[in-house]
C-alpha positions in Angstrom: -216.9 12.2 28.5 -214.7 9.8 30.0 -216.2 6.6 31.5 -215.3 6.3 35.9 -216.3 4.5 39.1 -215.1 7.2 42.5 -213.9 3.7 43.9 -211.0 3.5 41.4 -209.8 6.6 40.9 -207.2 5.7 43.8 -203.6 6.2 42.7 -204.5 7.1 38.7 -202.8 9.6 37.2 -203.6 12.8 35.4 -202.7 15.7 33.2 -204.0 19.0 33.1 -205.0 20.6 29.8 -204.0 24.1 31.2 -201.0 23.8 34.0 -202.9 24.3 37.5 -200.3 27.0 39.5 -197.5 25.6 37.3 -198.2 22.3 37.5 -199.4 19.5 34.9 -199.1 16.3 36.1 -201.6 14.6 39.0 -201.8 11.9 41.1 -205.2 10.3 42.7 -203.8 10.8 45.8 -207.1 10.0 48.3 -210.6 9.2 48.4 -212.5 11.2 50.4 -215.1 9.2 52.3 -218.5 10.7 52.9 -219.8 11.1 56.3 -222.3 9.0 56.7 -220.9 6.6 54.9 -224.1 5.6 53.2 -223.9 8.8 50.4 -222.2 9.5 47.6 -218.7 9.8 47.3 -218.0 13.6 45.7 -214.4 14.5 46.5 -210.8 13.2 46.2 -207.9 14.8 46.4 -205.1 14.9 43.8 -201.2 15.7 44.2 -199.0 17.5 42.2 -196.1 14.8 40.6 -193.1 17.5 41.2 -194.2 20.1 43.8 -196.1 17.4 46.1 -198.9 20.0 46.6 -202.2 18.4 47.0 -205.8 19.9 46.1 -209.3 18.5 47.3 -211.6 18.4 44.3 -215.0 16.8 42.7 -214.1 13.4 41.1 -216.7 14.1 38.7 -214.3 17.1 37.4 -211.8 14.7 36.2 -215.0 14.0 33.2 -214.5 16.9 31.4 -212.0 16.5 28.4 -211.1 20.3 28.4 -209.4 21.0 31.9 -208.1 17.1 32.7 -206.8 14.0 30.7 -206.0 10.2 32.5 -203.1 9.3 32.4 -199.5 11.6 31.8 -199.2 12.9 28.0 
């Protein structure tokens, strides 16, 4: 289990282990902000490198060694 902090996940890069609609390589695109501010941050969103497309996920996701890796292998 890979070691994070939600507050800097912000522009850090990812790969997929299995391509996500074709694509493999991420970008940290956005933290989304909690309303009120005083919880937990739980989602970011993440952009495709080629297509641009973004997705809205759990940052706690990016943990798990089977579906993501940091950085661009």
């Amino acid at each position: 289990m890979t070691s994070l902090h939600p507050k800097k996940l912000l522009l850090t890069k990812w790969t997929a282990v299995q391509p996500l609609d074709k694509q493999k390589h991420f970008v940290v695109t956005k933290v989304v902000l909690p309303e009120p501010p005083v919880e937990k941050i739980e989602w970011i969103e993440i952009e495709a490198v080629y297509t641009k497309h973004t997705r809205t996920i759990r940052w706690r996701d990016l943990r798990d060694v089977t579906v993501w890796r940091q950085g661009w292998l």
